[in-house]
N, C-alpha and C positions, 0 to 999 in steps of 0.2 A: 872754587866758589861753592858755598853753603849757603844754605837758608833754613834757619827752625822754626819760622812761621808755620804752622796748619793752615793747608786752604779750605780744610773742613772747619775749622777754628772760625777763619776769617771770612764764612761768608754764612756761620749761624749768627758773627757778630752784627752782621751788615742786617740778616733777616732773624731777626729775635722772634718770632714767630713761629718759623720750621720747628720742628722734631725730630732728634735723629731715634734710631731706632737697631736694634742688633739684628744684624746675618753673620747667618756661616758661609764659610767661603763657596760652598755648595749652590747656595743660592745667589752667592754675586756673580758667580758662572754663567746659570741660568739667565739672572737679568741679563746679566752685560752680552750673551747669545744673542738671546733676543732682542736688544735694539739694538744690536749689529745686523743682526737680520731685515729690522726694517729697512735698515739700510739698502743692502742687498736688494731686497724686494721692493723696492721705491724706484722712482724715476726722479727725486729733488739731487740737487750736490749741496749736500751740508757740510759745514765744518763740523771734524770728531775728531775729539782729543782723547786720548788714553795714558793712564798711566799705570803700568805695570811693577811697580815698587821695583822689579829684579828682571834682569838679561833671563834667567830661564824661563822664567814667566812669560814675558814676549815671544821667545821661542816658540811655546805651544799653539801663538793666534799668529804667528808670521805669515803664514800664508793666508790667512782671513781677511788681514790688513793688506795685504796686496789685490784682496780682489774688491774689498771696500776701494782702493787707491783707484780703481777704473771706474768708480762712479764720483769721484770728487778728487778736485787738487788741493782740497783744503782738511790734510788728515798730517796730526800730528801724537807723535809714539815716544813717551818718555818712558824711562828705566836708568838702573842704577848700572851700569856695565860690571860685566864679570868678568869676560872674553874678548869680543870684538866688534862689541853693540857702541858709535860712540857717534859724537857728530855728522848726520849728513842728509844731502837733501836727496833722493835718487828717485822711487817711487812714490817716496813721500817724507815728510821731516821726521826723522829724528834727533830726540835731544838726547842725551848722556848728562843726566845733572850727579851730583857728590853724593856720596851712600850714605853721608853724614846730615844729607837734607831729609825736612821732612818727610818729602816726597816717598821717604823709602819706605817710610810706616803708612803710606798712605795710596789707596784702589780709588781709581777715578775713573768715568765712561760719560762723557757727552756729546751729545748729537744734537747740533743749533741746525735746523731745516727753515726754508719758507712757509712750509704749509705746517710744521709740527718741532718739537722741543721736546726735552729729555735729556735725564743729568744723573747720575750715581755717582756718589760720592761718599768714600769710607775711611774711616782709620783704623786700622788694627789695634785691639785693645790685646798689649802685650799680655803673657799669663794667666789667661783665660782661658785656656783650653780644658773642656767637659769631657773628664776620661770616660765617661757613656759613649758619648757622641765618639769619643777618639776610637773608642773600642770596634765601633760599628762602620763610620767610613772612612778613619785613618786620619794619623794626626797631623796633614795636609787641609782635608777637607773640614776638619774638624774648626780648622782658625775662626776665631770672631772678628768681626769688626763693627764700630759702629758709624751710623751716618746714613743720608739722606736719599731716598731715590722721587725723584718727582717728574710732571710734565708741565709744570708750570712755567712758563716761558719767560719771566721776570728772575723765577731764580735759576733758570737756567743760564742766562745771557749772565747775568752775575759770577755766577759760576765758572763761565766760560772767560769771562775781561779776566779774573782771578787768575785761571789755568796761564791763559796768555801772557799775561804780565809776567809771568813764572816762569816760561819758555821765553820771553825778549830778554829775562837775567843770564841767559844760560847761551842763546843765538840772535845778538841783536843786529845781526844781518838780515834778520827776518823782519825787520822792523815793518817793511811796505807792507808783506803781505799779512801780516799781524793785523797791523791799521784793516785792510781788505775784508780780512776775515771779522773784524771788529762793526764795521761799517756794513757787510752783506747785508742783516736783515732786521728787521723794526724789533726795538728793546721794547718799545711801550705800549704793546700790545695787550689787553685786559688779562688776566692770571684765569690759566684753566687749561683744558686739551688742547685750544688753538687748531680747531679741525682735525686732531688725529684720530684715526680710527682703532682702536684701541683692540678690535677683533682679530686681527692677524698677531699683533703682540699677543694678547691672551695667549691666541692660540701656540705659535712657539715658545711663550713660558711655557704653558701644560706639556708641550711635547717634553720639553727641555727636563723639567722635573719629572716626569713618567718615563721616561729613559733612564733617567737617575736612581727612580725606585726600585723599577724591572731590574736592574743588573742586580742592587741590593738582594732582591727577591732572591733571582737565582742565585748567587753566591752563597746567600742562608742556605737553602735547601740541597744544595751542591756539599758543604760544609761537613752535613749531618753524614752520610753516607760513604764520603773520604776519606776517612781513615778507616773505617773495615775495611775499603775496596785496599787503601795502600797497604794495610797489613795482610791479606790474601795475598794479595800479589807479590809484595817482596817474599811471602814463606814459598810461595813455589818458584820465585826466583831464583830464591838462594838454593832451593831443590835442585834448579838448574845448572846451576854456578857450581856445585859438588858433585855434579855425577849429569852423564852426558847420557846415560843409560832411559830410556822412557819410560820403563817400569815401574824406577826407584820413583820419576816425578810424577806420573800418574798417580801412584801409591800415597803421598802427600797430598795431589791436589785434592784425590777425592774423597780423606778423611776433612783435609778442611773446609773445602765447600760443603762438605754435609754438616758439620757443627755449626758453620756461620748461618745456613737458611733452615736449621731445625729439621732438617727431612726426615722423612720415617727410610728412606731409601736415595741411597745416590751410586748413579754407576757412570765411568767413566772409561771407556774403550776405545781402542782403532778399529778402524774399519774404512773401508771405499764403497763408491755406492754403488757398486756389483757387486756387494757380498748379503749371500742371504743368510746367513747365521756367523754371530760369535762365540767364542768363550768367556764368559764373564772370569774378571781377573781381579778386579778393582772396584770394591764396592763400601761403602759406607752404612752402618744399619743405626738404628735410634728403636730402643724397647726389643719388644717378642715377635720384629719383621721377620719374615722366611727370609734366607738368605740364598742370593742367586750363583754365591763363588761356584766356578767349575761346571756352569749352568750352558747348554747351548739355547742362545739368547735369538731367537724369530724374528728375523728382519723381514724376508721375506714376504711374509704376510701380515707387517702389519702394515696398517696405512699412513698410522704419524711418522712413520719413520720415510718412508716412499716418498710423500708431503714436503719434510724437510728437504730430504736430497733433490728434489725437484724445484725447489724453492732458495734454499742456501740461505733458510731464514730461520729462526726460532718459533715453532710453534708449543702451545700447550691445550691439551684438555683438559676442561673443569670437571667434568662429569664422564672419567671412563668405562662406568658402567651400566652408560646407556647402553641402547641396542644399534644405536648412529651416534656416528659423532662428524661434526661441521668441520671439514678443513677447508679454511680460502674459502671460493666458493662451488664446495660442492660436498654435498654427504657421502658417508661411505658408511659400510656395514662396517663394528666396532670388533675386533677380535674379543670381544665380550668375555671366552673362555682364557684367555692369559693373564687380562685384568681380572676376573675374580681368583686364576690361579695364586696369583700372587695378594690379591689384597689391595689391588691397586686401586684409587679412590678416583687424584688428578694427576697426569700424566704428562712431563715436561722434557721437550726435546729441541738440545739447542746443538748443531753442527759446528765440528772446528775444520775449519775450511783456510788454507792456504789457497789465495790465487786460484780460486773459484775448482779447486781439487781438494774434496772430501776425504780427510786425515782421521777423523773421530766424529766421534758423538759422546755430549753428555746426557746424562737423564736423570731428572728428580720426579722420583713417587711420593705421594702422600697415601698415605692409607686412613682409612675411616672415612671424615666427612670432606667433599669437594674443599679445594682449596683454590683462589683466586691470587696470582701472583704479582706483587707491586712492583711497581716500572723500577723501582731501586734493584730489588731481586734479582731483575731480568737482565736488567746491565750490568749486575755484578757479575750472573753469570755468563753473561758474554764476554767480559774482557776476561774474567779466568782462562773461559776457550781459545778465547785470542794469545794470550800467553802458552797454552797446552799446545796450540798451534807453532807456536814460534819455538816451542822445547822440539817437537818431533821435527821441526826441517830441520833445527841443529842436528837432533840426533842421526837424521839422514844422511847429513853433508857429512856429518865426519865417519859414519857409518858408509858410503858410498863411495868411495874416490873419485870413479870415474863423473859423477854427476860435479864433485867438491871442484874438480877441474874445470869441468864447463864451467863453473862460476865463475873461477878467474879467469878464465880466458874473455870470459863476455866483461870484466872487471876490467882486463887489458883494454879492451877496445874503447869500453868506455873513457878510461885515463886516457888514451888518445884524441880518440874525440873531445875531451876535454880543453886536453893542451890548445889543440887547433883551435875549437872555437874560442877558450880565453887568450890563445897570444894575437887574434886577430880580433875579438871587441875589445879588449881592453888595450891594445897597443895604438889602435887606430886615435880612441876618444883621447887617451892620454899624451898625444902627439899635440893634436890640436889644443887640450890645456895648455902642454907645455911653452907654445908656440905664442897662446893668448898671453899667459902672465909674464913670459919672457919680453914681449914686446911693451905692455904693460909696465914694465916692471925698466927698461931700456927708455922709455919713449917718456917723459914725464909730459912735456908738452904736444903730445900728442889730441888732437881733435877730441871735442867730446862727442861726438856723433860716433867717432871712428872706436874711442875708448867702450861706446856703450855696446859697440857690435860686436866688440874681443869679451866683452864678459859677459853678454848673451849666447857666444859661441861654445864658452866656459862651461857656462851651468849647462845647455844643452848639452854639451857630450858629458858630463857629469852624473846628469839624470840616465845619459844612456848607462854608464856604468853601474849606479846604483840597481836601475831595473833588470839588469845582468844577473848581479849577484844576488837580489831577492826572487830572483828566479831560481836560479840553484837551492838556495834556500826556502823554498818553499817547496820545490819539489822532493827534497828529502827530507822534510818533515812529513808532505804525502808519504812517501815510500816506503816510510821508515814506520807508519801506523801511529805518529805522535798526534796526530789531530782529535781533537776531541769538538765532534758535531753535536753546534747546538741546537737540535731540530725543531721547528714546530711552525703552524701553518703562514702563508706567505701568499700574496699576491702576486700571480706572474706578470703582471701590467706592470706594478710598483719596482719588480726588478731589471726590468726592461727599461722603465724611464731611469732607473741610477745607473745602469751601465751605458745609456746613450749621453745621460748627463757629464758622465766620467769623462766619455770620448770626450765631448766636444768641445770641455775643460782644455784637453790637453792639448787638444791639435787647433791651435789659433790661428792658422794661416791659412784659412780656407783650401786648403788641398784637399780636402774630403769626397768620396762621390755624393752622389746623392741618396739618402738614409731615411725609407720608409719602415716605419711598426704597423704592423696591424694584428695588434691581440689587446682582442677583446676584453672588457671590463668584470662579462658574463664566465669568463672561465671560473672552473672551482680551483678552490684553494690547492697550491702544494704543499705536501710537508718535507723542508728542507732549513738547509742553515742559510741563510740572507748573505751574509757577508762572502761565502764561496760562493753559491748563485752568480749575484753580481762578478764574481772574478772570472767566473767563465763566460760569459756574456760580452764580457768586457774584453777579452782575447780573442773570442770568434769574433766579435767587432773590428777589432783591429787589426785581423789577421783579414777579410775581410777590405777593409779600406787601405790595407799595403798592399795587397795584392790587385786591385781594379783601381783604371784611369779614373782623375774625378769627372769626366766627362761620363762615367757609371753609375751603376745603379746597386744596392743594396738593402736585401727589404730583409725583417725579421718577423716572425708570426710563431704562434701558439696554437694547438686547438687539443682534445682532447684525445686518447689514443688505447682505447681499448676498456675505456674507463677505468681503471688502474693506473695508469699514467696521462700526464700531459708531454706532448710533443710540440720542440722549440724549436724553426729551423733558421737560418741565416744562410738568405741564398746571394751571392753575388755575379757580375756579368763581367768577374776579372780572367786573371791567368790560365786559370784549370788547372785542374791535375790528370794526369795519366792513369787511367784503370787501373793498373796495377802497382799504382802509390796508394792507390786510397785508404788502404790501412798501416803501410809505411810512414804517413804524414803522423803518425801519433805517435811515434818511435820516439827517445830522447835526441835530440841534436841533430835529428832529420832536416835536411834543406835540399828545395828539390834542384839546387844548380851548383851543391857542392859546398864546405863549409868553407871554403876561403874562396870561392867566386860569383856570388851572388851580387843581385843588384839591390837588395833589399837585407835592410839590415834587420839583424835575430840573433840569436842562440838556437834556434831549433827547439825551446823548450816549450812552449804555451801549449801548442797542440797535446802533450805529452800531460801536463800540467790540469789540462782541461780534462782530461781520459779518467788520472787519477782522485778530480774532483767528484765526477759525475757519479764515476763508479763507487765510492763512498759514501754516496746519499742515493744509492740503489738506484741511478738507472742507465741508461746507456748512449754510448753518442758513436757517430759512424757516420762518413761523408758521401757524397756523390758526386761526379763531373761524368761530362761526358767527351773531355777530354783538355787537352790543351786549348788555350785560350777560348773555351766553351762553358767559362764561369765554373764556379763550384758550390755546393749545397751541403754544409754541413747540419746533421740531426744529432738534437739530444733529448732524453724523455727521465721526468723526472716522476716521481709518485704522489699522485693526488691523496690532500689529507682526510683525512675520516674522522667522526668521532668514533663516540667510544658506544653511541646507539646505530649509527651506522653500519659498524663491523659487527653487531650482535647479529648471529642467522635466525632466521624464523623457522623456529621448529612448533611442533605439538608441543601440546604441553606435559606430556609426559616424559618427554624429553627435555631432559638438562645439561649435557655434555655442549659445549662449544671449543672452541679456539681463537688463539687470538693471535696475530701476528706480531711478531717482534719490531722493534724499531730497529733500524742499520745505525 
C-alpha cells in the first residue's frame, strides 16, 4: 500500500492561512524534544502521533516513546521499515507504511491534550543541503525541511483527523480506537495556547539548543589543537615503535616538544622522587640559552620540584625570579640563585608518573620576560608525559624479566577470572533466552499474558548481558588511559539527582530500600567530567541497593573536605564487608562469596570501574564497614572548582612569581 498525498500538502490546503517555514534538522530535534518533554512532565494522556520517515530514526527515540507509552494509550509511531520495525500493537502502535509513501519525505510530531495542543509538521526539501551548514554540523544535521510548527488547537486536531486517516490506510483494525482517539477532546475550541504554559517548553527548547551549541563550541576549540597534539604524539610514537631503548625516545621527545611550545629551554629526564640530583642528558635549546647537557641538575633543593612530587600534578612559575614563589598553598623561599644561574624567567614542571610512581620529569624554561602558559600548552604537555610514561614501563618490562613475568602471571589470573566470570553471566542469561524464544517460537498459541512474560524475561537477561560487556569495555578504556575528561565545573546536587533518577529508571519493581540525599544545594562547585560522575554514583547506588534488604536504608551526602575537595559518601544498613576486604572490594572481578557462588548477581567490576574513574578526575574513594552484615560506607572526594582569581595567591606587590595547578 502507497500513498503520495502530503499531509503537510493537505492540511496547508484545508488552512490557506498557515505558513510553512524552513528548519534544519537540528532544530526539529529540539522542538520535537521538547514537546515530548511536556509530555513527560505533564499529568494529561494525549494522543501523540510520530512520524519518523525511517526505522533508524525511530531507533534513536525508542526508548523515549516507551516512557511517553506510560503516560498514555494513545501513542502512535509510524516509519518506513528497514529491519524489523513492522506492524504491531505492544507498548504502543506501530505502523510500518511503504517507503514509496509520502510519509517517507515527511517529519511529523503531535500532541492533542485536554488542557494544550501542539503539532510539527515537515517535509524534507530534497537537495538542499548548505555545505556551510554541512561543513559545521554534518550532513545529517544539516537536512532541511519545510513546514509548520503551532499550538493552535484547530490545526492541530486537523492535523491529527489527517495523521489518523493515514494510519486507518495502513491498520484498519484500529478503527475503534482511531474513532477514540478522534472523539477524546473538543475540536472547536477558539485558536490560540488553549491554556498551555509555554515556560517549561521555552525552557527545554533553550536547554535543547544550548547543549547543541556547547558541544559545537567544544568541538571548534578541540579542533584547533588536534592535530599538533596528534602529530607530537605519533613522532614519539613511532620513536617508540623503532627502538625500545629510552634514550633514543627521550632524545626525540624533547627536541619536539621544545619546537612545538617555542621554549628557550626544554629538559626532559628520569628520575624517582628520592633522587636529589640528575644528569642532564636531553635537552632542547632555542638562541644563545646556556646549555645544561652533562649538568648535575638540583633537585634537592628546589621547591617546584618537591611540590610536584608531592603533588603528582603539574605545576608552573611565572615569575622565578622572585625572591618567593606560591606553590598550592604555601610560599617558599625561591632557589633565586639557579634561576638567575641559568636565565630562567618561567619555570614549568610537569611529572611523568605511572600508577602514582614517579618515572621522570619534564621541564620548560623561558628566559627573559615571565611567560604565562595556555591550558592548550599544558595538555599538550601532559599527554607527551603520558606517552614518555608509557615508553619507559615498555622499556622496563622488556628491560626487566623478572618484573615482564609478573605481568603475565597477574595476565593469567586475570584470563581466568575472566573465563569464570563470562561462562557463568553470560551462560546463565543466554539459557533463559534461549528457553524464552524456543517456547515462543514452539507455542504459537500460547497466552498473551504468558507470551508477554517470555519476552520480558528476554530482554531482562539481555540487558544483563549487555551491562556485562559494557562493563569490560569500559573498564579497558579506563585502563588503557583512552578517556579523554571533559572537565569543568558541576553541581554535586545536580549529579546526585541523575544518578538517583537513573536508579529508579531501572529498577520498577519496587525492590529498592529506602534511598535518602542529603547534599546540600550550598556546596561549591566541583570540577569534574558529569557523565563519569554520574557513573560512579550510579554504581555505589547499586551496589548499594543489591547488597541491603528493601526493608533498609541508604542515604548519600556530600559536604566539604579540607577545602580542596568535596567528599561523597553512600552509607548503607546492608551485607558489610569484612575489614580486611575493604580494599579487596575494588580489585577486578572481586566477589565477596566467590565468582560462581553468589547470591547477587555482578561481574565483580563496578567497584573496580568506580576506583579507576575517581582516580582520573584526582581524587580518591575507600570504603568502611564494620563488618559483616553491619552495612558499609563507601567514600569518594572529588576536587572543588576554582577560578582562575581564586587560585591567584596574595603576594606583595613586589612579588610576581605564582603557580598554577594543572588540570588531571
Amino acid at each position: 500500500m502507497s500513498n503520495s498525498a502530503s499531509v503537510l500538502e493537505d492540511l496547508l490546503k484545508a488552512a490557506p492561512s498557515l505558513r510553512s517555514q524552513i528548519y534544519f534538522k537540528a532544530s526539529l530535534t529540539a522542538l520535537s524534544h521538547a514537546m515530548e518533554d511536556q509530555v513527560l512532565a505533564g499529568s494529561d494522556r494525549p494522543v501523540v502521533i510520530a512520524n519518523f520517515q525511517r526505522e533508524r530514526f525511530y531507533r534513536q527515540e525508542a526508548n523515549r516513546y516507551l516512557r511517553i507509552s506510560e503516560r498514555t494509550d494513545q501513542v502512535y509511531v509510524l516509519a518506513a521499515p528497514e529491519t524489523d520495525f513492522r506492524n504491531q500493537s505492544e507498548h504502543y502502535e506501530t505502523i510500518a507504511f511503504d517507503p514509496t509513501d509520502a510519509l517517507a519525505q515527511e517529519w511529523h510530531l503531535i500532541v492533542l491534550g485536554p488542557r494544550y495542543a501542539s503539532c510539527l509538521l515537515c517535509r524534507e526539501r530534497q537537495g538542499t543541503i548548505v555545505p556551510e551548514v554541512a561543513t559545521q554540523l554534518g550532513p545529517d544535521q544539516a537536512r532541511r525541511f519545510e513546514g509548520i510548527w503551532t499550538f493552535d488547537r484547530q490545526v492541530v486536531c486537523k492535523a491529527a483527523d489527517l495523521l489518523l486517516d493515514r494510519i486507518l490506510e495502513y491498520r484498519p483494525e484500529l478503527a475503534e480506537k482511531i474513532v477514540q482517539a478522534k472523539t477524546s477532546f473538543p475540536k472547536q475550541a477558539k485558536s490560540g495556547f488553549n491554556n498551555v504554559d509555554p515556560g517549561p517548553f521555552a525552557e527545554r527548547l533553550v536547554t535543547y539548543l544550548q547543549a547543541g551549541q556547547y558541544k559545537l563550541l567544544k568541538a571548534y576549540r578541540s579542533i584547533a589543537s588536534q592535530e599538533q597534539k596528534e602529530r607530537l604524539v605519533n613522532s614519539i610514537t613511532a620513536a617508540i615503535r623503532r627502538s625500545l631503548n629510552p634514550d633514543d625516545i627521550l632524545s626525540v621527545a624533547v627536541q619536539e616538544l621544545g619546537q612545538v611550545l617555542r621554549a628557550c629551554r626544554c629538559l626532559i629526564y628520569r628520575c624517582k622522587a628520592t633522587d636529589t640530583a640528575v644528569k642532564i642528558q636531553h635537552e632542547y635549546l632555542s638562541g644563545d640559552v646556556l646549555s645544561l647537557v652533562g649538568q648535575s641538575w638540583n633537585l634537592a633543593d628546589n621547591p617546584l620540584f618537591q611540590a610536584v612530587v608531592k603533588q603528582q600534578e603539574r605545576i608552573f612559575v611565572e615569575d622565578a625570579q622572585a625572591e618567593r614563589w606560591n606553590l598550592g598553598d604555601q610560599q617558599v623561599a625561591s632557589p633565586s640563585m639557579q634561576a638567575q644561574q641559568w636565565q630562567i624567567s618561567s619555570w614549568l614542571m610537569v611529572p611523568v608518573v605511572h600508577q602514582n610512581r614517579l618515572l621522570g620529569m619534564v621541564e620548560v624554561h623561558h628566559c627573559g620576560l615571565p611567560c604565562d602558559w595556555s591550558d592548550a600548552s599544558l595538555e599538550l604537555i601532559e599527554a607527551i608525559a603520558t606517552q614518555i610514561g608509557v615508553a619507559l614501563i615498555q622499556a622496563e618490562a622488556y628491560a626487566n624479566l623478572e618484573d615482564f613475568n609478573q605481568q603475565l602471571e597477574a595476565l593469567d589470573r586475570t584470563r581466568s577470572n575472566l573465563i569464570a566470570i563470562t561462562g557463568h553471566e553470560l551462560r546463565t542469561p543466554l539459557s533463559t533466552i534461549q528457553v524464552c524464544l524456543e517456547s515462543l517460537a514452539s507455542e504459537p498459541d500460547m497466552p498473551i499474558e504468558l507470551r508477554q512474560v517470555m519476552l520480558q524475561s528476554a530482554l531482562t537477561d539481555a540487558e544483563r548481558m549487555r551491562k556485562l560487556i559494557q562493563d569490560f569495555l569500559t573498564l579497558s578504556q579506563l585502563e588503557s588511559g583512552r578517556v579523554k575528561w571533559h572537565l569543568e565545573p558541576l553541581p554535586v546536587q545536580e549529579c546526585v539527582d541523575l544518578a538517583l533518577s537513573s536508579l529508579r529508571t531501572r529498577q520498577t519493581d519496587n525492590s529498592l530500600p529506602e534511598i535518602t540525599a542529603q547534599v546540600s544545594s550550598e556546596l561549591p562547585l566541583i570540577r569534574a567530567d558529569g557523565e563519569w560522575v554520574v557513573e560512579v554514583l550510579s554504581k555505589l547506588l547499586d551496589n548499594a541497593c543489591k547488597f541491603t534488604e528493601p526493608t533498609g536504608k541508604v542515604v548519600i551526602q556530600a559536604h566539604p573536605n579540607g577545602g580542596q575537595m568535596v567528599e561523597l559518601t553512600v552509607t548503607d544498613t546492608g551485607r558489610g564487608i569484612e575489614p580486611n576486604r575493604l580494599e579487596a572490594v575494588f580489585d577486578r572481578f572481586y566477589q565477596e562469596e566467590g565468582a560462581l557462588r553468589r547470591s547477587a548477581g555482578g561481574t565483580g567490576l563496578g567497584l573496580a570501574i568506580c576506583r579507576q574513574i575517581v582516580t582520573g578526575l584526582g581524587g580518591q574513594i575507600w570504603a568502611e564497614s564494620e563488618g559483616k552484615d553491619r552495612g558499609s560506607k563507601f567514600h569518594l572526594t572529588l576536587p572543588i572548582f576554582k577560578t582562575d582569581e581564586e587560585e591567584k595567591p596574595t603576594k606583595p606587590s613586589r612579588e610576581k612569581g605564582r603557580s598554577s595547578k594543572g588540570r588531571r
